[in-house]
C-alpha positions, 0 to 999 in steps of 0.5 A: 528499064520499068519492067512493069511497063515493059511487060504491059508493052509487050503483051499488048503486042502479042494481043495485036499480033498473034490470033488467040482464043478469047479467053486468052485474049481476056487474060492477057489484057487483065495482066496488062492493067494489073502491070499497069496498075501496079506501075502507077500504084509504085509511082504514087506511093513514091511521089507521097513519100517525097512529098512527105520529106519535103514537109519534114525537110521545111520542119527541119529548117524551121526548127533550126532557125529558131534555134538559131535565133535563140542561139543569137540571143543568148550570145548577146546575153553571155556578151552582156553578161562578160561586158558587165562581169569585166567592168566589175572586175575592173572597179575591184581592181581599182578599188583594191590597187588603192585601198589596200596594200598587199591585201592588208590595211588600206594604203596611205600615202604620202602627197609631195606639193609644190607651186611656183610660186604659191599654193593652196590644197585641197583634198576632197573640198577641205583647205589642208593648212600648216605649210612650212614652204607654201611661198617658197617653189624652190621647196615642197610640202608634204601631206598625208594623202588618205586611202578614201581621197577622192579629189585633189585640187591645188590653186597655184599663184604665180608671182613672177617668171614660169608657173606650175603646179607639181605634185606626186606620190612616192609610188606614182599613184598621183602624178601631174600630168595631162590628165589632170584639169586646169582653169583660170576661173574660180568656179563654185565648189571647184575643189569639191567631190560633186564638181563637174568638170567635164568642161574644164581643159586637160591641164598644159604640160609646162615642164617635165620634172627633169627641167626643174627637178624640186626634192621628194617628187618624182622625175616622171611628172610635169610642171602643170598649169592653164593652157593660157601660158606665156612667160610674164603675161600668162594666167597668174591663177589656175585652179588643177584638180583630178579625180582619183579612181 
């Protein structure tokens, strides 16, 4: 109950009901709009304060949007930021697990080659000579492979029956497989670095190395060569590169 109000009500009842003097009569009406004034007064006062923290309700969330935002903008930063440190830290990786062994000296390897049924290498565009069994498939060669290599190409040339391209490193660095390319067009600077063969085909997997095993390379490579493989009417060249990492 709104006792100011109830007082108000109540007075004007005794005004009406009772015969006073006019004195009192003046009194009792003063007390009246002084309850009733005060009652508006009380109501005003509380509707400015609501008012009040209303407008300090939409600063609030004004404020807290804007935080937001700026929250949402630095996560996308700190996104970029661990997207751009993770690719770095992958290209170290690459570069130490090739250049170095055990954090000392940058590892050589040694690069087992065979081609069935005759072979022409390249390590980073230069022709390596001096193969004892390049005409012979049934034997492979063997070739320091430096630390800094950063493309391996083999020209193949079969002569007569399946072709292939085999090759591997004693730790499986180098292995051929799919991920290797092959065409059967010489196109300029195949071998070299600055080559792009983006439009060259993955290399087709003839034969696992299990089927034809050769000594000094790896079970868990493939026999490689073009796509057009067939028996007898196949592509006699193919020319098979990778890129190291």
């Amino acid at each position: 109950m709104n006792i100011p109000r109830f007082a108000a009500c109540t007075l004007f009842c005794v005004f009406a009901t009772s015969r006073v003097d006019a004195t009192k009569d003046s009194d009792v009406i003063k007390e009246a709009e002084k309850a009733l004034l005060q009652d508006w007064t009380n109501r005003d006062n509380v509707i400015l304060h609501l008012i009040d923290r209303v407008g300090f309700l939409e600063k609030s969330v004004g404020e807290c949007d804007k935080r937001l935002k700026n929250f949402d903008n630095e996560m996308k930063e700190i996104d970029k930021d661990t997207k751009t440190i993770s690719t770095r830290v992958v290209q170290q990786g690459i570069a130490v697990t090739r250049c170095c062994s055990g954090g000392h000296a940058p590892k050589e390897r040694t690069l087992t080659v065979d081609v069935d049924d005759r072979i022409t290498l390249y390590l980073d565009g230069r022709e390596i000579k001096g193969f004892q069994h390049a005409t012979d498939w049934r034997t492979a060669d063997s070739v320091k492979l430096p630390s800094n290599t950063k493309v391996i190409a083999v020209k193949g040339l079969n002569e007569f029956g399946d072709p292939g391209v085999l090759a591997s490193t004693e730790d499986g660095y180098v292995l051929t497989n799919e991920t290797w390319k092959c065409s059967n067009k010489k196109d300029k600077g195949w071998a070299t670095i600055g080559f792009d063969d983006s439009k060259w085909p993955p290399a087709y997997s003839v034969l696992p190395a299990t089927r034809k095993p050769i000594a000094g390379i790896r079970n868990d490579t493939s026999w490689i060569w073009t796509k057009n493989f067939k028996y007898l009417k196949g592509d006699k060249e193919a020319y098979c590169r990778i890129k190291l990492p």
